[in-house]
N, C-alpha and C positions, 0 to 999 in steps of 0.2 A: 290533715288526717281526719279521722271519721268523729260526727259528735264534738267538732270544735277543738279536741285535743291535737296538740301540738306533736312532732315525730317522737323529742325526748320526752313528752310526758309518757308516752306509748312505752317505751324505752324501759321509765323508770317502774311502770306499774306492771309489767308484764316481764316475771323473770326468765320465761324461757326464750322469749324473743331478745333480751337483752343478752342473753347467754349465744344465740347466731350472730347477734352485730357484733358482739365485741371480737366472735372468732375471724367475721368476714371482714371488719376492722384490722386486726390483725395478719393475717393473711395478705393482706390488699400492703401494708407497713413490707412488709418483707420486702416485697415485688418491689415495691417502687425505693424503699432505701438505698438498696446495691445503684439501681440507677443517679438517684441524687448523687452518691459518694464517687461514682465513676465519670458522671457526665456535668456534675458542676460544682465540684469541688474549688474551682477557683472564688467561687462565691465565700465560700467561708473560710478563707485566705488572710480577711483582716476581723473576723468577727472572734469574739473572745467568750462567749456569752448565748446561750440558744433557750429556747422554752419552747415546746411541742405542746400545743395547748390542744387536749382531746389526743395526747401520745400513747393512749389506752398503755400496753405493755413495755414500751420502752423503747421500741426495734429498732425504730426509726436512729432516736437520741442513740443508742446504741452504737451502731454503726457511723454515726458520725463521729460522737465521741472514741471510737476507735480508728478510722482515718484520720480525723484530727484533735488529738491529744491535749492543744491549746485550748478548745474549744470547752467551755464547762457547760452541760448540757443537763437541763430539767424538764422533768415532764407535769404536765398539771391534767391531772384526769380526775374522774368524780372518788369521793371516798371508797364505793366498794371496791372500784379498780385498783386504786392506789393499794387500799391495806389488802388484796392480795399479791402485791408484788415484795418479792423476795430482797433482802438489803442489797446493797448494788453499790460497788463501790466508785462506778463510773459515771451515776444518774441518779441525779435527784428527783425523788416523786414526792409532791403536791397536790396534797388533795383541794380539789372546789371543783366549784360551776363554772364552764366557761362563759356562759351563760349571766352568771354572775358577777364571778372578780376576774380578774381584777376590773374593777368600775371606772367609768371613766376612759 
């Protein structure tokens, strides 16, 4: 990106470009969940356990966590995402950096 900054420093310092990724983010979650849930659902057949690391709103965990009920599904997005998401009694949100943590 321009000036050495990296795409998410760009992200973090500029709230109104931040406010289009996270919609196009979004949007883009929709589209492709119903496909994951419908076309490879055999994949999460023996998993018990999921983390959408960058799950910005949920949609994704969402909908899987509603195909598959076994499945306990969290999401790890940055703090502002996370504390605007609503309690959910289906998906756990985590805030950090993926960028970050978990390390290692």
């Amino acid at each position: 990106m321009a000036h050495g900054a990296g795409f998410y420093d760009v992200v973090r310092r500029d709230a109104a470009f931040a406010v289009c990724f996270d919609e196009a983010m979004g949007s883009d979650s929709r589209f492709v969940s119903e496909i994951v849930v419908r076309e490879y659902g055999e994949v999460l057949a023996g998993v018990t356990s999921l983390v959408d690391v960058g799950g910005h709103n949920g949609t994704t965990a969402r909908a899987i966590a509603r195909a598959f009920p076994h499945v306990r599904c969290s999401v790890l997005d940055l703090p502002r995402v996370v504390d605007a998401m609503p309690a959910d009694d289906t998906v756990e949100f985590v805030a950090g950096d993926m960028r970050v943590h978990p390390s290692g």
